[in-house]
N, C-alpha and C positions, 0 to 999 in steps of 0.2 A: 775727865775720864771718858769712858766711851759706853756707847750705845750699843750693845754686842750680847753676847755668848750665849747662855745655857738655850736654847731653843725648845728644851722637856724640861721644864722643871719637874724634880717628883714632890716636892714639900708644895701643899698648897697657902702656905702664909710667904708675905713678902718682908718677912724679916733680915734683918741683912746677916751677910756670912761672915763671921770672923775667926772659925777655927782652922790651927793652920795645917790641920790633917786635910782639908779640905783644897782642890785645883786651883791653882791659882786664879785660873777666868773665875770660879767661882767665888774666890775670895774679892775680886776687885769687882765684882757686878756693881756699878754705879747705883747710888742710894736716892738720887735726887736730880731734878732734869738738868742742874747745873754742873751736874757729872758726868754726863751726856757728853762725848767726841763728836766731830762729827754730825750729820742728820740737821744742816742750821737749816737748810732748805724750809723745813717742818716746824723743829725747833727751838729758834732763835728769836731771838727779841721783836714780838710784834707777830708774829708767825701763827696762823691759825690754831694749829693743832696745841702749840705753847698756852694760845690764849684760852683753849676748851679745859685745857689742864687745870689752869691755873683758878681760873672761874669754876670747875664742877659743872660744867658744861657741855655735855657729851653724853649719845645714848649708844649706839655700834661702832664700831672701829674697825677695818681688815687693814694690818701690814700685809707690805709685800716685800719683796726683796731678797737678794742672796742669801744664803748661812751664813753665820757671824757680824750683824749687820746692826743684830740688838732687838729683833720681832718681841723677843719672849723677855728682857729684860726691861723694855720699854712700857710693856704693861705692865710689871712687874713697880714701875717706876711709878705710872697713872694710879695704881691701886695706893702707895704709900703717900703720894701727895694729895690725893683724897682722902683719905683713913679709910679706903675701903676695903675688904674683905677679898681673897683672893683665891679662885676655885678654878684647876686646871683642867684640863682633859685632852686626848689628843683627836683627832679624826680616823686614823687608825686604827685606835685600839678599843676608842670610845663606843658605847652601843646604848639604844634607846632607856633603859634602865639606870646606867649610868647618869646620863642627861635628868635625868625626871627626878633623879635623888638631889643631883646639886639644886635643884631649881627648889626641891622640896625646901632645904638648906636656906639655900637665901631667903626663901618667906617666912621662916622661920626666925633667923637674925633679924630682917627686916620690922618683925612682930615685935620681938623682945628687945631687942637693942635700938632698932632702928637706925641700923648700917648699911648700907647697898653694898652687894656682890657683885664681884667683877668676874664674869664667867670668861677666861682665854682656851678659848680653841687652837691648838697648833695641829697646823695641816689642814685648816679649813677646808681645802678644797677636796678632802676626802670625803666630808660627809654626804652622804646619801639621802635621798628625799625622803628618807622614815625619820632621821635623826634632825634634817629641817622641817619636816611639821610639830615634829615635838617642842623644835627653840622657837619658832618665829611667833607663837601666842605670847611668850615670856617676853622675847624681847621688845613686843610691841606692849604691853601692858606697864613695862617698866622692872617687874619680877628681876631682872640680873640685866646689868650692863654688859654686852657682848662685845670682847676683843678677838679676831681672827687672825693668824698669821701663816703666811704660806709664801712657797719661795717661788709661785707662778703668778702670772698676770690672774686677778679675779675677775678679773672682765671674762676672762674666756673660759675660766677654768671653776669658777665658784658660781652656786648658783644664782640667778637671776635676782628671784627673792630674799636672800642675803642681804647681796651687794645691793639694791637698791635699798634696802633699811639700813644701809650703813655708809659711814664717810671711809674712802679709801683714800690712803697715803703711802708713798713708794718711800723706802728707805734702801738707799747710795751705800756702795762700799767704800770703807773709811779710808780717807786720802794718805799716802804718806807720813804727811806731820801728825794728823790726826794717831795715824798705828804708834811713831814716833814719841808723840808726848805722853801718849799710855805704858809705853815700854818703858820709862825714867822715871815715869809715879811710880810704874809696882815694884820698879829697884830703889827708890826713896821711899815708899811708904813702911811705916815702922807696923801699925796695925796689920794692914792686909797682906803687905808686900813683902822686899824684899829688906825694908829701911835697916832691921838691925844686924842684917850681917855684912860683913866686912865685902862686897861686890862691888866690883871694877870693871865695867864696860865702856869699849872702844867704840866709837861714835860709827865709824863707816860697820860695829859689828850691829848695832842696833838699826843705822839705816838698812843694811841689809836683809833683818830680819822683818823690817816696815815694809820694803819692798817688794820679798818674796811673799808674805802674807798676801797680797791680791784682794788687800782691803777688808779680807779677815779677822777681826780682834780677837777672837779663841784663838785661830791659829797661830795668830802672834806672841800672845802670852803662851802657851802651849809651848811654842819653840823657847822659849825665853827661859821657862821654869827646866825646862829640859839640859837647856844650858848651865843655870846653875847649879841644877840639883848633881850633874854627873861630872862637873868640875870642881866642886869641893873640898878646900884642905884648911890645912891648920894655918895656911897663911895667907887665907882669903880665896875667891874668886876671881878669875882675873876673866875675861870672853875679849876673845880677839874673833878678828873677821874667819878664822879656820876654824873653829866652835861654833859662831856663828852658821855656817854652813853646814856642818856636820848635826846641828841641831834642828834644821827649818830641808833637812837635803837639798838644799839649792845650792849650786857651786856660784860662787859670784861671777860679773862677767864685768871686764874695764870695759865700761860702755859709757861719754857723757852723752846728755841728749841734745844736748847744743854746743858740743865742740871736736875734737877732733877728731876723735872716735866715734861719733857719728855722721861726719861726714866722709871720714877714709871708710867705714863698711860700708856706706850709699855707693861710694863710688867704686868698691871690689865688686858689691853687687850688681850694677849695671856694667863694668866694664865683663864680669863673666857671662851676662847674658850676650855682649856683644861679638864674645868671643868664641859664642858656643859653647860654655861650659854649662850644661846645666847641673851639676853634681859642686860646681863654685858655687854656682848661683845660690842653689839649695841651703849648702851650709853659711853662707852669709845671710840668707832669710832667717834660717833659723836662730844665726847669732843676734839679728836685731828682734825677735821677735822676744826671744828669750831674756831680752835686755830690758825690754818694754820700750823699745819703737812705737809709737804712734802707728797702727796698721794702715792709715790712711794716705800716711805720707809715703806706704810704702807702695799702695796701690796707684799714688797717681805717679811714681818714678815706673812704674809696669806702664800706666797709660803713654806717658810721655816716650819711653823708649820702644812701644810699639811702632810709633809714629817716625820718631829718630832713626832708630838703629834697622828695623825690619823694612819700615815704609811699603813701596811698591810691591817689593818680592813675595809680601805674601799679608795683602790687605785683609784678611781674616783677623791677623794677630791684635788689630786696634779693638773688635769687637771682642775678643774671649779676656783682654784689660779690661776693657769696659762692662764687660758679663762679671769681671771676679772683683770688679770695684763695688756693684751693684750687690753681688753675693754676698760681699761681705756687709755692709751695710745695712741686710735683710737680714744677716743669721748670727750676726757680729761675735764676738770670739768666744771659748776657745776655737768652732770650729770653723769660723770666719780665716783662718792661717789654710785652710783645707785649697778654696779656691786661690788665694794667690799663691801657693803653690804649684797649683796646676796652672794658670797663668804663666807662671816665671819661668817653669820647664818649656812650655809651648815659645816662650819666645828664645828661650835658650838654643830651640832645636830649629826653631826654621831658619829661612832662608835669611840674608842682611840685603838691605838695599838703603842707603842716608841718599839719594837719587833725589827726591822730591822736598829732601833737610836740606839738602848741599844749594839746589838750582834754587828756592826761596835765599836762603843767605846771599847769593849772587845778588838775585833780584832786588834785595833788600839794599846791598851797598849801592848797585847801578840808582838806585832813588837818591840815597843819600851824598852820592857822590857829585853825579851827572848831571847833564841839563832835563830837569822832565819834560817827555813828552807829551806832546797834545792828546787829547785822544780823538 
């Protein structure tokens, strides 16, 4: 299963969902870390954070990481394989009275039951230094184990005194296979999923719905219940790749990533910058970008034909490649597409000169060919 969705829970117990009035991501929330997609980094056999779980091991915790990723499910996960107790709040909406009742709460089950409380923060990095002097006596005392999640870096965005009482760990958005084998359980699962109804999905319609998801598990499932629920009839479900996009609004795109299609849009795409097109150029960036090209492979074909196709005529063009390689690199996607589009124009429109491509190649055969000279 996967590491993903609800990111607010509103029920504060980690009991699992089974009614099926209820969202699908909500009905597939993984119960147990071996339900877990995804996250092996963290996760996997031998893996720290695995072994604090498993042990009861662990006093603060901050995820980090994009939406859908599984912040809020993953402690949702620590609380039921501890048997501990589960008390939500967000940073947003939370305020110091709030705070001071759960903490009441846990010392209270603490007394009578003798259970530890798992206090999850979503949106850490909201809170305010009124609502961090209220937690940081608790969580240094022991009073609730603190989980934080938030979709920015804590280093820079959570405060100091937090983050140094706590272990942070980065949660990855889910790979392909990973969106993939989640999409097939919740159409086999009889419990949570889709198992007892009659559903028929097309393999390229599910990788596509893995794909466009962008490592998203809500969005995935989302798109998927979407599909089934508004194609049903009396003689089953059938999702072909045209459901599939009408469901997830992504149109597909024939793109492989290592065959022939993408190397004929590599080579429209540098041959339109050579040619001065920059409105070619544009719309084959955007066709590999929208494909999911590797952005990097697309910035050194920009570096390389600075060099190639421009050269002499206008040696600026190798440094705004090498500025929109570097751009991207720093601010990486979505808006990392920003500079190599501005790149790709600038070389689309200047000058051409292969002058300094052409006399090396010369130079190059006269070695291999010729007698060498002395120097």
């Amino acid at each position: 299963m996967d590491g993903l969705f609800m990111d607010s829970p509103e029920d504060s117990k980690p009991a699992p969902s089974t009614g099926h009035h209820e969202p699908l991501a909500a009905r597939m929330r993984p119960r147990s870390i071996d339900e877990i997609a995804g996250q092996k980094h963290i996760l996997g056999e031998g893996k720290l954070l695995r072994r604090a779980i498993e042990a009861d091991r662990f006093s603060s915790l901050i995820f980090y990481g994009p939406p859908g990723t599984g912040k809020t499910t993953l402690a949702w996960v620590i609380a039921n394989t501890t048997g501990s107790r589960f008390e939500a709040l967000n940073g947003v909406e939370s305020n110091v009275a709030e705070i001071r009742a759960k903490i009441e709460q846990a010392r209270t089950y603490t007394k009578l039951r003798d259970q530890t409380t798992i206090l999850f923060i979503d949106e850490i990095h909201r809170f305010n230094k009124a609502q961090q002097d209220v937690l940081l006596p608790h969580i240094e005392r022991g009073t609730v184990r603190f989980i934080g999640a938030t979709t920015h870096n804590p280093y820079f965005y959570v405060n100091s005194p937090l983050v140094s009482r706590s272990q942070i760990f980065q949660l990855e958005p889910l790979g392909t296979d990973d969106l993939l084998g989640l999409l097939q359980r919740a159409l086999t699962d009889k419990d949570r999923g889709f198992g007892n109804r009659n559903v028929d999905a097309d393999e390229d319609a599910l990788r596509h719905l893995a794909d466009k998801a962008d490592g998203d598990a809500r969005k995935a499932l989302i798109a998927l219940e979407l599909a089934v629920l508004t194609t049903d009839s009396d003689t089953g479900v059938h999702i072909d790749l045209a459901v599939a996009e009408e469901s997830i609004q992504r149109k597909a795109i024939v793109y492989d990533a290592d065959g022939d299609q993408h190397y004929d849009t590599i080579s429209a795409f540098i041959k339109s910058i050579r040619g001065s097109d920059p409105d070619a150029a544009l719309y084959w960036l955007a066709k590999m970008l929208h494909a999911g090209e590797d952005p990097r492979f697309i910035a050194r074909r920009l570096v390389i034909s600075a060099s190639e196709d421009i050269g002499l005529a206008d040696s600026n063009a190798l440094r705004v490649a090498m500025c929109a390689q570097q751009a991207f690199e720093f601010i990486g996607m979505p808006e990392g597409r920003i500079p190599l589009a501005h790149a790709t124009v600038y070389l689309a429109t200047a000058p051409k000169s292969n002058s300094a491509y052409a006399a090396l190649g010369e130079a190059m055969r006269d070695v291999e060919q010729n007698r060498t000279l002395a120097v």
